[in-house]
N, C-alpha and C positions, 0 to 999 in steps of 0.2 A: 461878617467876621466875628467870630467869637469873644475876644477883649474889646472890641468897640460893644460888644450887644452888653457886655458886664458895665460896660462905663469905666474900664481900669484908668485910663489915661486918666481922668479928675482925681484919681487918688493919687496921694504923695508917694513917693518912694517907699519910705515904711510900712503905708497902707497895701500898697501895689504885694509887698512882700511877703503880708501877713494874709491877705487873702490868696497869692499862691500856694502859701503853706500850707492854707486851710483846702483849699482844692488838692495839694497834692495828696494830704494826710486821709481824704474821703475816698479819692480815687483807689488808693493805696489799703485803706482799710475792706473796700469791696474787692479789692483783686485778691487779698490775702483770705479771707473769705470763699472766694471760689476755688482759690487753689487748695485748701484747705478742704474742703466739699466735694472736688473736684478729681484730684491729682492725687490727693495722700491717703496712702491705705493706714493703717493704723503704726502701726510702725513708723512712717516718715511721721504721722502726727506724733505719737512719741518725742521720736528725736528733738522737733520743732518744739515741741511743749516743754524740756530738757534745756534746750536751749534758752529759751526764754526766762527760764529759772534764772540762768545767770545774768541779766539783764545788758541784752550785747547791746552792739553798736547797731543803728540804721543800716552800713554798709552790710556787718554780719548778719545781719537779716534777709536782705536782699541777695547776697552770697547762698548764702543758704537756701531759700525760695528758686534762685537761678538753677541751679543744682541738682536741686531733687523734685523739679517741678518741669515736665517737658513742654509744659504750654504754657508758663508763667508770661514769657515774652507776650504770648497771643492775649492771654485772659488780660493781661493789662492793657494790651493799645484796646482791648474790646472795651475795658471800663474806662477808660480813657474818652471813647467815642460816646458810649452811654453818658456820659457825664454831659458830653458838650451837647449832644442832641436832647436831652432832659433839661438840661437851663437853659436852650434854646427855645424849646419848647415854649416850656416856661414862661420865658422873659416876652415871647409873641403875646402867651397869651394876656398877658398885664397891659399891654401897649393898645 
């Protein structure tokens, strides 16, 4: 299992928190990444660059990726799975 192979449970709640975040914010910076590399012809990068000028919210970001991105949903369960099969990897090979 994934959270037992990290050790979460010995971290406190706060800790539990701050390392989710940090996995979300990694997961989420490779997926935006691919969609970016991926999906956006120059123009939707425009827009998204436009965007980011105005310094939106998380939600407006993810609005916006959902939208103009037809494989957002997929490239992210993929970075998603990449992530846990890489610190699984990983954490095998330490042990």
């Amino acid at each position: 299992d994934f959270i037992k192979a990290l050790g979460v449970e010995s971290l406190d709640g706060p800790e539990q928190e701050k390392l989710f975040a940090r996995i979300g914010q990694l997961v989420f910076d490779a997926t935006l990444q691919r969609v970016i590399e991926e999906d956006f012809d120059d123009k939707k990068a425009a827009d998204f660059e436009e965007l980011l000028k105005n310094k939106p919210t998380d939600q407006q970001v993810m609005g916006f990726l959902a939208l103009n991105s037809a494989n957002f949903q997929k490239i992210a369960q993929e970075e998603m799975d990449r992530f846990r099969k890489t610190t699984l990897d990983v954490l095998g090979d330490i042990k």
